[in-house]
N, C-alpha and C positions, 0 to 999 in steps of 0.2 A: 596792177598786179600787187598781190604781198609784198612786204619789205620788211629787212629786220628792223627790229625798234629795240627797247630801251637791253641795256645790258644784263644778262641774268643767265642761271644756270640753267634753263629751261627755255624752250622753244617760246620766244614772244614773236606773233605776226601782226600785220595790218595792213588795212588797205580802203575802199570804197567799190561799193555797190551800187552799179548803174542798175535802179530801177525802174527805168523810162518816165513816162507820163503817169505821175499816179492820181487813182481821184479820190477826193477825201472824204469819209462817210457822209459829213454834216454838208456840204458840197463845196465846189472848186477842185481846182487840179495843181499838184504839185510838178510845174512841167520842170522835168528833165530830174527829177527824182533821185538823189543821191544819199546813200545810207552807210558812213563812217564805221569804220570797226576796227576792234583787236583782237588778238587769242592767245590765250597763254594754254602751255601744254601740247599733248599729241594726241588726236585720236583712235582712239581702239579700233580693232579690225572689226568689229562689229558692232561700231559708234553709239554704243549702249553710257558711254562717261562723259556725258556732254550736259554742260550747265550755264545757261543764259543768264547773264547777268546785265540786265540795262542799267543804262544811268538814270540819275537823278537832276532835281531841276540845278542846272546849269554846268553839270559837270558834265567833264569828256572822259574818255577812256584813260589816260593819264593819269588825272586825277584820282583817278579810284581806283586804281589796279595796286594801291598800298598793301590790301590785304589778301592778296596773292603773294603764297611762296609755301617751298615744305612746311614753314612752320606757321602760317596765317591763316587765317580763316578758309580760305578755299585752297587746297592743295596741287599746284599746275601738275605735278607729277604721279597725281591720281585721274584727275578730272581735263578735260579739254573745256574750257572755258571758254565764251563768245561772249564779249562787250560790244555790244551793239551799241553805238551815240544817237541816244534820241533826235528828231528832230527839231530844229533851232537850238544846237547848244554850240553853235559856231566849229563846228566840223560836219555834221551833216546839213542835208538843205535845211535852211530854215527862212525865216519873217527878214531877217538881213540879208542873204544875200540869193535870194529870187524871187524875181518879180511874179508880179501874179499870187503872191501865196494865199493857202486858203485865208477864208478869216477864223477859221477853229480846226487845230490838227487835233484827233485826239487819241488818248490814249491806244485803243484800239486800232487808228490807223498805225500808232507806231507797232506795235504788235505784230500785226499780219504783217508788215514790213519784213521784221525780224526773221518770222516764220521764212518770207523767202528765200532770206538771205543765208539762213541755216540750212535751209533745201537743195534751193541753184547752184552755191557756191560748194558745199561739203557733201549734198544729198542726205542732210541728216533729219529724221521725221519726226520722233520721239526727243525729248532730255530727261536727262536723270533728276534734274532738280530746274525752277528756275529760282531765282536768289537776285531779292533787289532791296535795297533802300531808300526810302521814302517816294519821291516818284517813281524809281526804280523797282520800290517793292511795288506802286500802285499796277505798273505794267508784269510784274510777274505774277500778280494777282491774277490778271487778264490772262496770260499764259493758263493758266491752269483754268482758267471759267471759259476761253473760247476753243482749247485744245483740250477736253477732258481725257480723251485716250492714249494723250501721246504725251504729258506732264506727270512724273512721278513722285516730285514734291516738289512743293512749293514755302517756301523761307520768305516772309515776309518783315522785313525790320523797318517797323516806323513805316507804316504804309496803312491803307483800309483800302478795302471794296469800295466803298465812296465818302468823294469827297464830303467831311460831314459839314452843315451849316454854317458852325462857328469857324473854322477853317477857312469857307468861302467868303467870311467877311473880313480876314483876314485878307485873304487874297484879293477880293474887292477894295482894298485900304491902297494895297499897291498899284493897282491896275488905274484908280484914281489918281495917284500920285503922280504915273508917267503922263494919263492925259493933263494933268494943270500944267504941264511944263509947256512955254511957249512954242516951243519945236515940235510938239504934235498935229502930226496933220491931220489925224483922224484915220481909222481902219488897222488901228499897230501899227503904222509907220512916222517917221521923225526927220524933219529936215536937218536935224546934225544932233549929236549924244547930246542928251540935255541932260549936264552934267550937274545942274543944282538940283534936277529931281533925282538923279542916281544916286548925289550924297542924299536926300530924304530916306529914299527906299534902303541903303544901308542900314541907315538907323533904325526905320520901322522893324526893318528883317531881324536888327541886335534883342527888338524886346522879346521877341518870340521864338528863336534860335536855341535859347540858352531858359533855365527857368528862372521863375524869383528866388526858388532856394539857392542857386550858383551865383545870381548879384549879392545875397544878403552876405554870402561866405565869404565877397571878395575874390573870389577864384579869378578872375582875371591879372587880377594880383600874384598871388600866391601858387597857383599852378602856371599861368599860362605868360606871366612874366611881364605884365602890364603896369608900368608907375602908378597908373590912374585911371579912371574912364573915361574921361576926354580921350586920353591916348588907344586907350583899348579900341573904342570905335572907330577912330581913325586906323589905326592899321587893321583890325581883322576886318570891319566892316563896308567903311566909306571905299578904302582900298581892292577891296574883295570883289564888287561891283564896278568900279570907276572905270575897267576895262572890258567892259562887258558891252554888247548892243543892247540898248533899248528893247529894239524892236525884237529879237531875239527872247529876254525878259518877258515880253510883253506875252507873246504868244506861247510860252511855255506855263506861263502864270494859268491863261487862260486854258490848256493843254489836262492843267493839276485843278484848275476850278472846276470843270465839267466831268472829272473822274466817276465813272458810275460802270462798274463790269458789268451791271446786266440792264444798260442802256441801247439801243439798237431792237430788228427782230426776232434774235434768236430768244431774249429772254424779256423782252417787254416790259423793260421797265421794274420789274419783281426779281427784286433782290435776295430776298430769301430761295426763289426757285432757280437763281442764278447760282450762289452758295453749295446750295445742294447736289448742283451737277458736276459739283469737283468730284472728280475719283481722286487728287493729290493726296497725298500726306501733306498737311498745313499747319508749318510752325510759326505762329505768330509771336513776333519780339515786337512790343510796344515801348518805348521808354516810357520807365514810370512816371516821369517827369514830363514829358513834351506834350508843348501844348498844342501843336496842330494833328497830331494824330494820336488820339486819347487812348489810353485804356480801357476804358469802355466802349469805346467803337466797337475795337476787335474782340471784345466779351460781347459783345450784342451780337456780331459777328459767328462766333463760336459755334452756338448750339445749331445752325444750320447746316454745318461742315461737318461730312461721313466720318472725317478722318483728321482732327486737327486737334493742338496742342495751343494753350497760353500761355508766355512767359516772360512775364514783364523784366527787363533789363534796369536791375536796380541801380537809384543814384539819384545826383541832383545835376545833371548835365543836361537836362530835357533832350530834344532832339538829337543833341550831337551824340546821345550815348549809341545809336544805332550807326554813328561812323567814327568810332573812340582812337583813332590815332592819337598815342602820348598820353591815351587814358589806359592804364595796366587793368584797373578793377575792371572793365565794361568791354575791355577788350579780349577779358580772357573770361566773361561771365559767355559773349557770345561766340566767340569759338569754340569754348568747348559746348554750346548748345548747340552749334551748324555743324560741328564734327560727327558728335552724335546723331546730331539726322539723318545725315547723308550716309551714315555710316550701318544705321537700319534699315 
């Protein structure tokens, strides 16, 4: 059942979704199938103000419910928001803690998840938007390419349609990293946290996280309140990870490597003809700076989409500019562009 959660002026729920035995496109089965959530907000009497928002790789509902409030980026006391926890982010099922899991969940399965769990639990069919961030945004992508009738926009910050190349070798850098660790047993699983490749993968994740313009300014310093860079990566980085599962990690990595919305029958593979069957409104926020989800992706992106916009999020924070807590310029560049969305 719901339960109140965190303290606020506005209606916060949560709870989990029993979705049995589920089976996952690529194959295997997710037995006994559980799918994490929160909500901020109330439902309209004719649940026309509903905005899906998934997580990102490794975040929970928690974590990113920052930019929720009257005055934040998604407003609870407009919209009825649904945080749906991906799977493997250590509240829904994931690679840690059920046996049997597949060896590739992917985007899409988390998706049609989603969809049920908007349907069974609230009977809600259609959203007014869905709104994600980087994995997050890769699944609201999905939203809108697997549900074209029932997505009215779609807000994608720091996300693409697919995972591009350079990204997956990016992600293949980590996914190597966790198997050289003694503790790999092979198939994503680990006989205990192999805590000398966790610190590796923090640091690989520090080069690519942030850009070279944000090292060369010393911004770990000077905004973010770091003596040094030794120090800096041990607290944001090494830290960040060290409490995380492996296996978890592992299968999420692989979850954002195989990212392709028009992978599967409906669209074979042809991305462009997947693209095209948005009816959404598609507002694309790229950070200008980040280097796993280019700007150019989503300019490549663009001219396929009936109905979208390009608007790179200026700065030198790469990635992080598409989740700017404590960043005033990049936080108020993308509120007031997600305001204005949702608000045409």
């Amino acid at each position: 059942m719901p339960k109140g959660s965190v303290l606020t002026t506005w209606p916060v729920k949560e709870g989990v979704f029993e979705l049995g035995d589920l089976t996952a496109e690529r194959g295997g089965t997710i037995h006994g199938a559980r799918l994490a959530w929160q909500t901020h907000g109330t439902l309209n009497a004719d649940k026309s103000n509903v905005i899906v928002y998934p997580t990102s790789y490794t975040a929970t509902h928690d974590a990113q419910s920052w930019l929720i409030g009257p005055d934040g980026i998604l407003d609870p006391q407009r919209w009825f928001i649904v945080i749906p926890d991906m799977f493997s982010n250590g509240l829904s099922s994931g690679a840690a803690n059920t046996p049997g899991y597949p060896g590739l969940v992917t985007v899409r399965d988390n998706v049609l998840a989603q969809a049920r769990l908007l349907q069974e639990v609230w009977g809600i069919q259609s959203v007014a938007a869905a709104y994600g961030f980087s994995m997050g945004a890769m699944q609201a992508y999905h939203w809108a390419a697997l549900f074209p009738e029932r997505v009215q926009r779609a807000i994608i910050v720091c996300g693409s349609a697919r995972t591009a190349l350079h990204n997956q070798v990016f992600l293949s850098g980590l996914l190597r990293t966790l198997e050289a660790a003694p503790e790999y047993l092979g198939n994503g699983q680990f006989s205990a946290e192999p805590l000398l490749a966790l610190r590796a993968f923090g640091h690989i994740y520090a080069g690519w996280g942030l850009s070279q313009d944000f090292y060369r300014a010393e911004l770990f310093k000077t905004v973010l309140g770091a003596p040094d860079l030794d120090t800096y990566l041990k607290t944001d980085w090494e830290a960040g990870f060290a409490d995380l599962r492996a296996a978890d990690l592992y299968a999420q990595a692989l979850t954002w490597q195989s990212g392709d919305l028009s992978a599967g029958d409906l669209y074979g593979g042809d991305l462009p003809r997947a693209l095209a069957a948005i009816q959404a409104r598609v507002l694309l926020l790229p950070g200008e700076t980040d280097l796993y989800f280019r700007v150019a992706d989503n300019a490549a992106e663009l001219p396929y989409l009936r109905s979208g916009e390009l608007r790179p999020i200026p700065g030198v924070w790469g990635h992080r500019a598409g989740s700017p807590a404590g960043l005033p310029d990049e936080l108020a560049f993308l509120k007031a562009a997600v305001r204005q969305w949702l608000e045409n």
